[in-house]
N, C-alpha and C positions, 0 to 999 in steps of 0.2 A: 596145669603148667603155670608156673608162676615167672612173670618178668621182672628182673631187676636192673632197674637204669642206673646209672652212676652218674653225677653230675659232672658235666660238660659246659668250661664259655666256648659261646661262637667266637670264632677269627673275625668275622666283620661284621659290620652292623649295617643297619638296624636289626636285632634279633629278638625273639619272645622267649617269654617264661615259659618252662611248662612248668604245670605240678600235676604230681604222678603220687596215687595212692595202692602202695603196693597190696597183692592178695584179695581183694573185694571181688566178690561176685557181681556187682550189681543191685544187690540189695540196698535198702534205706541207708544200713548202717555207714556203707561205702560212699556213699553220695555226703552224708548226713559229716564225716570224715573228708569229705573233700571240699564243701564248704568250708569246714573251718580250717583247715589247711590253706584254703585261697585267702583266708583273713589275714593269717598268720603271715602271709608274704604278701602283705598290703593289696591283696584286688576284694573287698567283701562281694558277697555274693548279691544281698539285698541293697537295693539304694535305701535309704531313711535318713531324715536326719538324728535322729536320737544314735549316736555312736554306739557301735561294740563289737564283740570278736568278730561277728560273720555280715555286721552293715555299716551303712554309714555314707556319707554323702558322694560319695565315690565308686560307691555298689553298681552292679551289673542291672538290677532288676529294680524296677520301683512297682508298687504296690497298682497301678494302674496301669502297668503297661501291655501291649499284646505284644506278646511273647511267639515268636514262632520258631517253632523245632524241626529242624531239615533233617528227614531221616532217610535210610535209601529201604524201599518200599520193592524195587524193582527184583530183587530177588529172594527168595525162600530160604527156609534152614540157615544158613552159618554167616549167608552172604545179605542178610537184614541186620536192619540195628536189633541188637540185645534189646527187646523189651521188656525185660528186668528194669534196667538202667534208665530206659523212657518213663516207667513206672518212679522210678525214684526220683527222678527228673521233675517229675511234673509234681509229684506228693509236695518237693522242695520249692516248687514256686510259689505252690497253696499254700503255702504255711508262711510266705513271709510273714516276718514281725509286726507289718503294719497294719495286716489283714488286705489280701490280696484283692482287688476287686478290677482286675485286667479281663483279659483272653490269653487261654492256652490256644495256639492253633497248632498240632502236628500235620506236618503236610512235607509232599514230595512232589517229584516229577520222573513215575516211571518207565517214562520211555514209550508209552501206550505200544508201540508193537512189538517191540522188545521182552528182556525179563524171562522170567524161566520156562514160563510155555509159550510165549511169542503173545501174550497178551498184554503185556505191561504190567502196571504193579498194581501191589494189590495190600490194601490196610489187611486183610482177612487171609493170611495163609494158613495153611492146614500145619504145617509144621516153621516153627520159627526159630530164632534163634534167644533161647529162655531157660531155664532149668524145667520148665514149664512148657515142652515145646506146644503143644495149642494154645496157649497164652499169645493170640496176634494183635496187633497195633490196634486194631479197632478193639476186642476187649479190653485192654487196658482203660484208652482212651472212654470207651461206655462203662467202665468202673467209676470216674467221677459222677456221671451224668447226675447226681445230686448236686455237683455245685456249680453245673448249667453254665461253666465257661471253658470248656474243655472240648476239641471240635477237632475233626480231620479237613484235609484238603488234597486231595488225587489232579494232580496238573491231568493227568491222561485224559480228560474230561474235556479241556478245553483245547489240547496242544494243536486239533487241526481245525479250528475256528482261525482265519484268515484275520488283520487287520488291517484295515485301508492306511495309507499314510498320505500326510498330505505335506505339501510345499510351503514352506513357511510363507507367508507376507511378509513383503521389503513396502 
């Protein structure tokens, strides 16, 4: 199925851009395509200071940062993020220009008892939502595992650990 949006101003503001790259799967090429499209209408993708189509001091990402990727983990099949697109996602931050030396962390909050069998979410579905359906979160994610800054985070893990709060001092 292919979407076609047609560009629309909003009636009031404050409003956001979007940019929309028609036809892509998800693969690099689609991503690789939507970076420089976000140049093109002044947002770069990469911070750096050396200027050019897809960076620049104004970029989303700098070369050091931890980068965290909210994906919804909590359902299987259709109702996960495409990790096609998490794959290109992440290939796109390793590659800045300036030589990346941050954290990927993809991480969620499934819900722990929630989700499609009442267990919460899960990086490891049996079927996903990919061209590739066994291709789940966690493979992708242990695809890097050579460049040792690429990592999950499962909130379910901690959601019913309790915190104490205290009373400020006057």
């Amino acid at each position: 199925m292919h979407l076609a949006l047609a560009g629309q101003a909003a009636q009031t503001g404050p409003a956001s851009d979007l940019i929309v790259v028609n036809g892509a799967t998800g693969d690099t090429r689609g991503m690789q395509e939507m970076i420089a499209l976000m140049g093109r209408n002044g947002l770069p993708f990469y911070q750096s200071a050396r200027p050019g189509a897809t960076q620049g001091q104004a970029g989303l990402i700098a070369r050091d940062d931890v980068v965290l990727i909210k994906i919804n983990c909590q359902w299987n099949q259709r109702g996960g993020t495409n990790t096609d697109l998490l794959r290109s996602l992440i290939q796109a931050i390793l590659a800045h220009p300036d030589g990346f030396q941050g954290e990927v962390v993809v991480a969620d909050n499934g819900q722990d008892q929630y989700g499609a069998f009442f267990e919460g979410g899960s990086f490891d579905w049996l079927a996903n939502n990919a061209e590739d359906r066994t291709q789940s979160v966690q493979k992708v994610v242990d695809s890097f595992s050579a460049e040792g800054r690429v990592s999950t985070f499962l909130r379910d893990t901690i959601t019913g650990k309790r915190v104490g709060s205290t009373t400020p001092r006057t």
